[in-house]
Every structure is written in structure tokens, then in C-alpha cells.
C-alpha positions in Angstrom: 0.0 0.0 0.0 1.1 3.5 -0.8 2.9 5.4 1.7 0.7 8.3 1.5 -2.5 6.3 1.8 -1.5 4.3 4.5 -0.8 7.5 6.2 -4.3 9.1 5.5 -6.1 5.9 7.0 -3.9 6.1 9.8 -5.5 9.8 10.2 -9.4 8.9 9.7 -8.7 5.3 12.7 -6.7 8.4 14.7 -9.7 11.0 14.3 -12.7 7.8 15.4 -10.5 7.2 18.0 -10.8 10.8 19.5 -14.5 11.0 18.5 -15.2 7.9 20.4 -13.4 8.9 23.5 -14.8 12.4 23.5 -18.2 11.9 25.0 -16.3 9.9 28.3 -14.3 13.5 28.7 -17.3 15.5 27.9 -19.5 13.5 30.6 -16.7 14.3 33.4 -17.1 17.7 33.0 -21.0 17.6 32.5 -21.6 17.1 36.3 -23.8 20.6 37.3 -21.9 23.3 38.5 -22.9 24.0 42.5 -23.6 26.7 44.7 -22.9 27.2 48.0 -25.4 28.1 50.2 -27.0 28.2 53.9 -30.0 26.0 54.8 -32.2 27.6 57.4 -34.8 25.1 59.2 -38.0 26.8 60.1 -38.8 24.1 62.7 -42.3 24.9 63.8 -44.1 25.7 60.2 -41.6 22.6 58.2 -39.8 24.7 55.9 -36.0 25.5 55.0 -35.1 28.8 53.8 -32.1 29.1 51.3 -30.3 31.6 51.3 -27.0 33.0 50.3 -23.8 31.8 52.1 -22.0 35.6 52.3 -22.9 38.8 51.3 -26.5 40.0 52.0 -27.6 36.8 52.8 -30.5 37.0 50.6 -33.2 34.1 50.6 -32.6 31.8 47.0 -35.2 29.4 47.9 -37.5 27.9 50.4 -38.2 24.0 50.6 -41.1 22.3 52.2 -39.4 19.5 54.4 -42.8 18.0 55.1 -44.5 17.1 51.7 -45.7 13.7 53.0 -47.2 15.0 56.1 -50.8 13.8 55.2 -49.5 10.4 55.7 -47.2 10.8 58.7 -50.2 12.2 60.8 -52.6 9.2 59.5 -49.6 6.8 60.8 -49.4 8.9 64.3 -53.2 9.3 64.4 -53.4 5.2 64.2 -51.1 4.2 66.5 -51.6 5.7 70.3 -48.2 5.2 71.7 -47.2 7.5 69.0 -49.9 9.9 69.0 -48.9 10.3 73.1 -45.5 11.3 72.1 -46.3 13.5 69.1 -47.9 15.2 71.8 -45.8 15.4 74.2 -43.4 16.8 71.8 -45.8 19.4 70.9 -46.4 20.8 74.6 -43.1 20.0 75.8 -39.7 20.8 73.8 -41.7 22.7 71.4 -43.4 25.1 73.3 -46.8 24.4 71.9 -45.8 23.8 68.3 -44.6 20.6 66.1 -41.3 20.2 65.7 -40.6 19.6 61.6 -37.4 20.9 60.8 -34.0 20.3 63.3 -31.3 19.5 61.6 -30.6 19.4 57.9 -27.3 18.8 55.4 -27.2 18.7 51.8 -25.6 15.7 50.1 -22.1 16.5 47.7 -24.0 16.5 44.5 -26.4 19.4 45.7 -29.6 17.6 44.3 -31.0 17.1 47.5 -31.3 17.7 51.5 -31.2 14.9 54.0 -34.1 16.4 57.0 -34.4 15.3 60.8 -38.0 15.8 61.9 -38.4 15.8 65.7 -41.9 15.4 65.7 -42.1 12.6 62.6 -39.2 10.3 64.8 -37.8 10.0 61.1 -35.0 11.7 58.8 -35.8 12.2 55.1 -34.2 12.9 51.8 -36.1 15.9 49.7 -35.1 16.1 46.1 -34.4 19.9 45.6 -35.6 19.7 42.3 -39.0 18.3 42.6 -39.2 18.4 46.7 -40.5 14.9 47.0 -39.5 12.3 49.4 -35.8 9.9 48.1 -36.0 7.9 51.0 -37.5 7.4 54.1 -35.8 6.6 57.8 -38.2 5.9 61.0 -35.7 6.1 63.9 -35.6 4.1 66.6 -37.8 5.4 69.6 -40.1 8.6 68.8 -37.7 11.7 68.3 -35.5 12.6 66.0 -32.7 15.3 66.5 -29.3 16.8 65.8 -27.3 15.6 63.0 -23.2 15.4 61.6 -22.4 14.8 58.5 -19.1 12.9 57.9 -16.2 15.1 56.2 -16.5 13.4 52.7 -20.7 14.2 52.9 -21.0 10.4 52.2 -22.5 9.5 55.8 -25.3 11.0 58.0 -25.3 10.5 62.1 -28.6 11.1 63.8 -29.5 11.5 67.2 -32.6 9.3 68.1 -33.7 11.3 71.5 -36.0 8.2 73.0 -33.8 5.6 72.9 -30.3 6.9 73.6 -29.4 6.2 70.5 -27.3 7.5 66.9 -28.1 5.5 63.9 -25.5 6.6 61.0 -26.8 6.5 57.5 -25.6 6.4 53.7 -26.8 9.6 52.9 -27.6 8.8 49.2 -29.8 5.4 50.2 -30.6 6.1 53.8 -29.8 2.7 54.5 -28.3 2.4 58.0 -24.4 1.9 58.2 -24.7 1.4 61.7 -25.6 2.7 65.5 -24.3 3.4 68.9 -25.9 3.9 72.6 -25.3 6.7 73.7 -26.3 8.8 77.5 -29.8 9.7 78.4 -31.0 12.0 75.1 -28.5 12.1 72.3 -27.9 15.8 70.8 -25.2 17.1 69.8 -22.8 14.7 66.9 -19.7 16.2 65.9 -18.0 14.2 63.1 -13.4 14.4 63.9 -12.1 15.8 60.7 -10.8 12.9 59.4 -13.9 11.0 59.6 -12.8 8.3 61.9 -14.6 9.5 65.0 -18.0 10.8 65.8 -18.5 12.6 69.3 -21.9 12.6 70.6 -23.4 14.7 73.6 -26.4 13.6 75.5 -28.2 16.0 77.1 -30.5 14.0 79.7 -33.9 15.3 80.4 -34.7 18.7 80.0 -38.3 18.9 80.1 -38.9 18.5 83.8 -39.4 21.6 86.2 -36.4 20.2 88.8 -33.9 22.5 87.5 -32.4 23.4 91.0 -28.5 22.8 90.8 -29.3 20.6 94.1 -31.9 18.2 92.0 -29.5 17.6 89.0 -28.8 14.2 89.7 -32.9 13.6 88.4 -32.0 14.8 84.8 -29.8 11.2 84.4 -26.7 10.1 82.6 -25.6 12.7 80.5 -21.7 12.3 78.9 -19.7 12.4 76.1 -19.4 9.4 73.7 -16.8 8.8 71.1 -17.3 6.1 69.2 -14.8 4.8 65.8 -16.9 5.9 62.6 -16.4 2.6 60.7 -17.0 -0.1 63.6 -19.2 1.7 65.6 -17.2 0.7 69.0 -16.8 2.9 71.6 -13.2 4.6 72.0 -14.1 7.2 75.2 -16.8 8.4 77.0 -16.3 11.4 79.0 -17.9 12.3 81.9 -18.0 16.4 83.0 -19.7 16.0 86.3 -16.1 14.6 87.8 -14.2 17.3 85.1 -16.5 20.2 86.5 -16.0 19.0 90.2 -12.0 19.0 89.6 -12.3 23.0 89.5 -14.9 23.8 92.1 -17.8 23.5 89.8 -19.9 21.4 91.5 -23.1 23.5 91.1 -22.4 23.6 87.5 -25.0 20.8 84.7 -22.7 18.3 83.3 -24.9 18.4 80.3 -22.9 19.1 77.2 -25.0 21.3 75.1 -23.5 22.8 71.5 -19.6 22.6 70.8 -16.6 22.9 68.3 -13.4 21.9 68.1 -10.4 24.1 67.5 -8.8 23.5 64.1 -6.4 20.9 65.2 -8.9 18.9 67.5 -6.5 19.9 70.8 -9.2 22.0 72.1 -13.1 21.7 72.5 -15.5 24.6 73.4 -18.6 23.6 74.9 -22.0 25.3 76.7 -23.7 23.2 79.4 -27.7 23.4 80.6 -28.1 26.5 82.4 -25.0 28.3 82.2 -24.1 31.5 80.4 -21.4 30.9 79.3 -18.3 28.1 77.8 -16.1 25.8 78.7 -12.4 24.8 76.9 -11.7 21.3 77.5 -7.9 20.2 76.5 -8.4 16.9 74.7 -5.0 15.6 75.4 -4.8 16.1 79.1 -8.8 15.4 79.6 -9.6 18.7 81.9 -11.3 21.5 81.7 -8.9 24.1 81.2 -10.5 27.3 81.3 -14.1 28.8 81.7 -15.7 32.1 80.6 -18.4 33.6 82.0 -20.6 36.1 79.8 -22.9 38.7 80.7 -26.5 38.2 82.3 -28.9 39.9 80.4 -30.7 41.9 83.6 -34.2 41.2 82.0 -33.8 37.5 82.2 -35.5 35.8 84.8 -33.6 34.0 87.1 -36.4 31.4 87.3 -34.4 28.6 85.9 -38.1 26.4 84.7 -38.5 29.3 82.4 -35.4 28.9 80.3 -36.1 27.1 77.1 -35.2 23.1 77.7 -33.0 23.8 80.2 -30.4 26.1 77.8 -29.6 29.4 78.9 -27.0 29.5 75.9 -27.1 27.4 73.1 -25.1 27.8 69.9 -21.5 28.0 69.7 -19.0 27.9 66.5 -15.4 29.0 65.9 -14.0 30.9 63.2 -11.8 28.7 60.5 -8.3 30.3 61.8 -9.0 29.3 65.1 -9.0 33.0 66.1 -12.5 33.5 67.6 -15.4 32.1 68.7 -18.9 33.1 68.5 -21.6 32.4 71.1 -25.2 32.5 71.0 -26.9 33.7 74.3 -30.4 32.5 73.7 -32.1 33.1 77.1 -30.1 36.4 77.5 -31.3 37.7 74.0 -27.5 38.6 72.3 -24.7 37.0 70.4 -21.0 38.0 70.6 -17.7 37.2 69.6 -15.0 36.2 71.7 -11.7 36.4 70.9 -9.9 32.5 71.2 -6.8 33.5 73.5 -8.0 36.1 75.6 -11.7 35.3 75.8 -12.6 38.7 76.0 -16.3 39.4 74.8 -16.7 41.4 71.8 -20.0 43.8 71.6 -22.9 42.4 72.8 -25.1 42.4 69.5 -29.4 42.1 71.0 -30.6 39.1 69.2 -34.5 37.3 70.3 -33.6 34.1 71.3 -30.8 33.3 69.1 -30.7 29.4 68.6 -27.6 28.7 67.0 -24.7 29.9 65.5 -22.6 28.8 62.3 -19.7 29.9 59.8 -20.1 32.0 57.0 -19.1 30.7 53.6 -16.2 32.5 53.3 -15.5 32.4 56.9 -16.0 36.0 57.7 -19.0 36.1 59.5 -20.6 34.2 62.3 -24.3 33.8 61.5 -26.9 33.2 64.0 -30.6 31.9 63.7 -33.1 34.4 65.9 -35.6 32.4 67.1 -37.7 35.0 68.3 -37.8 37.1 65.5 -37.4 34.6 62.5 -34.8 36.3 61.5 -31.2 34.9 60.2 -28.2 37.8 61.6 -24.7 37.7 60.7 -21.9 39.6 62.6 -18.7 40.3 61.7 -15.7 38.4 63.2 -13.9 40.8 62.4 -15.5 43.6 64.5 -18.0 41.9 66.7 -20.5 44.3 64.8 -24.0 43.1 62.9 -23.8 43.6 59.2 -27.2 42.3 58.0 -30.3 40.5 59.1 -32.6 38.7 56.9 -36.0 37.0 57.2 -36.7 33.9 56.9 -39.6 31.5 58.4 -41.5 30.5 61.8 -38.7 29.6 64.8 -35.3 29.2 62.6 -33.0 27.1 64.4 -30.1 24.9 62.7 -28.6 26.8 59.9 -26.1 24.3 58.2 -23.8 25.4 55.1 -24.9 23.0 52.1 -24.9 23.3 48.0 -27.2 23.2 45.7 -27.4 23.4 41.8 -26.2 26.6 40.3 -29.6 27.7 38.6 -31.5 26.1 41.4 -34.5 28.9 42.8 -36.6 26.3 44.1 -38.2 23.0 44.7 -41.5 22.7 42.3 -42.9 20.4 45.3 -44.8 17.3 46.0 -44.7 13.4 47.2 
């Protein structure tokens, strides 16, 4: 064969060959580009707002997180035990209102948002697309609470309130991976940031009226577990009551409430039921190293039974650098930023019954959730000053940063 033919048919196999393999390289790089964004759960009217991760904070979107509630009442309205404990969840932790929204994390392809609803003892996957149901996952026991989602967003933990349990989930299937006991009323998960450890806080019971520091042996076993991710087993449970006692704080709850680590894990920050105020607690050594006490708000009562489930403060987060921290004073009606090494207060900014407290997306703002005023405020870490405040729905509480689709505005809704 010609040398110049053989050379043109060499081309055309050459050119199929690249055609062929062009679709594989166009498919990698087909995968929808994703925003970052905050999800806000309006617990008692089951919706999340979405709204902008920096800037003005503006509201993108608002899911309903509840689309199958026709169904989940006829369950609850057929079963007694269940209808006793919807209830109770109703006049009790939620202060006359259902509890549909607590926690909530996106998965890493942004098409939809994984849901704990208190009241529904279940957590659900909501496509963000159409807003119907992916899966389905009843907890065990008849309350469903805070969440962690694992560092590579593959794996969901849940707290299951009634029965002292976590279950950990795939997040894409909700099958369960796994579960651990846990102290009287699981709350607080924190994932390590490696993955391999989850730390859970139990809170024990907050819902009774014997909050008098001399009756806080009736609220029951609240600690610290720290289980290994993959097998489940426990690796350390830590007990505050003896850690508290060690520095004179024997008046003081031992019940772990909201916490963060400090960027290399050396360091945890942590609030407890009735105090206003934090704790440090050096990992390593297994102490409580320092405390700081913050300002009483002179209009709060000092009736302890009329502090919401037992938390005079609850919300605490730390800026990326390690820097600061920023603490939400729900019973005392303010937020502030405290500087990490000195743990001097910042400005008290007045905030209704701010509920939580998170990281902006580009780490320059704490943003709390006001309960009171269903309102979302962020304040400069920089500062300690409020920048912006935005609305959003009925009793905000978590407020987790999440992605979604680029051009997403919306789910269309349904089952």
C-alpha cells in the first residue's frame, strides 16, 4: 500500500478514535456546576429557607421539608403510643408547636437535602428539584434530633432522643451503616475531621421543672461518647460532672450542650444546661482548662423552669483560623464574639432568642438563627459588629452550610 494512503487511513482510525473517547471526557465535565449556600430550618411551620452563604444573605429558595405530612399524621393518628409522644413533643420541647425541621445537610451533588423531623421520629431525603420524598428513615424510639455529616458528605449521624441512640446512615440510600448507645437524650454529633470518630453529647432530660442545681442528679446520665466511625465501638466516653467537680464547679449541669473543636482537634469549646457561658476542654490532658463567663442579660428571669429546655445559651461555632469564637446567648437575648486567646467578649449584638450559631461561607462572619424574631443575623468576626439581618420562616434554628445546583430557585414540590 502507498505510503501516502496508509498515512491518511492512519489519520481517519486516529480522528474515530478521538470521537469515540470524546463523549467519556465531555461526561466528566457535565456534572452541574454548584452553589454554596446556607439552609435555614423553620422548625415549627416545616420549611427551609435558602439563602446566600456571604454577602447580603438573601433568601434563594424555600423547601417544604414536610411534603408527605398527610401520611405521617394518618400513621401517628393510628397508633396511640405515637400519638402520646407527638404530643408530648408538641407541649413539651416545642413550646406548643410541632417540631418539623432540626437539623438538615445537603448531600455533595447538591440535588437534594437529608431532613431530621423531631416530631415525625424520622429523617428524610427531599429532592431539591421536585421536593419529594428519596427515601425514608423511621428512627428508633419517637424523636428525631441533631445531625453530623461525615467530612467526605457520604455518611449521615442522627441523634434518636427516646432511645439513647445515633443511627448513621448512607446519605444517598438512607440505608443504615450502623448505631451506637449513647447517655440519656443524644444531641449534639460532631464528626473528627478525618472521619474516623464521631462525638456525641447527651443531654438527659430537659423537660422536667427540677432544675435546682441541688436536684441535677434527676436529669440522668448525660456524657460524652466517642465512638470509631467505621465499627461503631466505643473509643471514650467522658464524663463532665467529675471534670466540672475538679475545678470547684460542682453546682455547674454536666450536660454538654452545642460545641466545636479548635482547628487541630486539641481543644473543644462547649456550653452546658443552664450556664451562660463556655467551657475549653484540652483533649489531650482530659480537663477543663479554662471557663468564661458572659454577661447576664438583667431582663432575664432567674427562674431557671422558664429557660427554654434547660439552655440558657445554646449555639457556639469558631472561626476557621481558630482565632474566635462566636456564642449565641439564647435566654439572655444577644450573640458576641469572643476572641480565642483572651476570651474577651466582643459587643454584645441584641438578638430574640438566638438558637444557633454557624460559619459563614467565606468564613468572615458568624451567622446566628433568631428564634424569636425569624430572622437569620450575621456579625462580623472581624468587629464583633452586625452587618445584616434577613428574614426567613417560623422559629429558625439549625442553619447548616450546604450546596445546591447553580440555577436552582426552588423545589416545584410534592410526594
Amino acid at each position: 500500500m502507498p505510503v501516502r494512503r496508509t498515512r491518511y487511513l492512519c489519520a481517519i482510525a486516529a480522528a474515530l478514535v478521538l470521537t469515540v473517547a470524546a463523549p467519556t471526557a465531555a461526561t466528566a465535565d457535565s456534572s452541574p456546576a454548584l452553589r454554596e449556600v446556607l439552609f435555614v430550618g423553620n422548625n415549627w411551620d416545616g420549611t427551609a429557607d435558602v439563602i446566600e452563604s456571604t454577602g447580603d444573605f438573601a433568601r434563594i429558595g424555600r423547601i417544604d421539608v414536610i411534603p408527605d405530612k398527610a401520611e405521617r399524621m394518618a400513621e401517628i393518628n393510628a397508633d396511640p403510643i405515637r400519638w402520646i409522644y407527638f404530643m408530648a413533643i408538641r407541649s413539651g420541647v416545642g413550646e406548643g408547636h410541632d417540631q418539623f425541621v432540626d437539623d438538615m445537610y445537603s448531600t455533595p451533588d447538591g440535588t437534594s437535602v437529608v431532613v431530621s423531623r423531631p416530631s415525625f421520629a424520622d429523617v428524610v431525603s427531599l429532592d431539591l428539584a421536585t421536593g419529594r420524598v428519596n427515601w425514608r428513615f423511621p428512627v428508633s424510639g419517637y424523636r428525631s434530633d441533631h445531625m453530623a455529616v461525615s467530612p467526605d458528605g457520604k455518611r449521615v449521624a442522627v441523634s434518636a432522643s427516646t432511645s439513647n441512640t445515633v443511627h448513621v446512615l448512607d446519605i444517598g440510600t438512607g440505608e443504615e451503616l450502623g448505631s451506637f448507645k449513647t447517655g440519656d437524650k443524644p444531641h449534639e454529633n460532631v464528626f473528627s475531621k478525618d472521619g474516623k470518630y464521631i462525638w456525641n453529647m447527651s443531654i438527659g432530660e430537659v423537660n422536667t421543672a427540677l432544675d435546682a442545681p441541688w436536684l441535677d442528679w434527676t436529669k440522668g446520665d448525660r456524657r460524652v461518647t466517642v465512638v470509631d466511625a467505621t465499627t461503631f465501638r466505643q473509643a471514650k466516653v467522658i464524663d463532665m460532672r467529675d471534670r466540672l467537680d475538679a475545678i470547684g464547679l460542682e453546682d455547674h449541669s454536666d450536660a454538654v450542650r452545642p460545641a466545636a473543636f479548635s482547628p487541630d482537634e486539641s481543644k473543644l469549646y462547649f456550653q452546658v444546661s443552664f450556664f451562660n457561658g463556655f467551657f475549653e476542654y484540652d483533649v489531650a490532658t482530659d480537663r477543663i482548662t479554662r471557663t468564661k463567663t458572659l454577661p447576664e442579660n438583667p431582663a432575664t428571669s432567674d427562674d431557671r423552669t422558664t429557660w427554654v429546655n434547660d439552655s440558657r445559651h445554646h449555639g457556639i461555632t469558631m472561626k476557621p483560623d481558630g482565632s474566635k469564637l462566636c456564642v449565641a446567648g439564647t435566654m439572655d437575648d444577644y450573640a458576641t464574639v469572643v476572641d480565642r486567646a483572651t476570651l474577651q467578649q466582643g459587643p454584645l449584638v441584641t438578638a430574640s432568642k438566638p438558637y444557633w450559631a454557624t460559619v459563614s461561607g467565606d468564613g468572615r462572619s458568624c451567622v446566628v438563627s433568631e428564634s424569636g424574631a425569624d430572622r437569620v443575623t450575621a456579625i462580623d468576626f472581624a468587629t464583633g459588629e452586625k452587618t445584616v439581618s434577613v428574614p426567613v420562616g417560623d422559629h429558625p434554628q439549625r442553619v447548616r452550610l450546604g450546596h445546591v445546583e447553580a440555577d436552582w430557585s426552588g423545589a416545584e414540590g410534592g410526594q
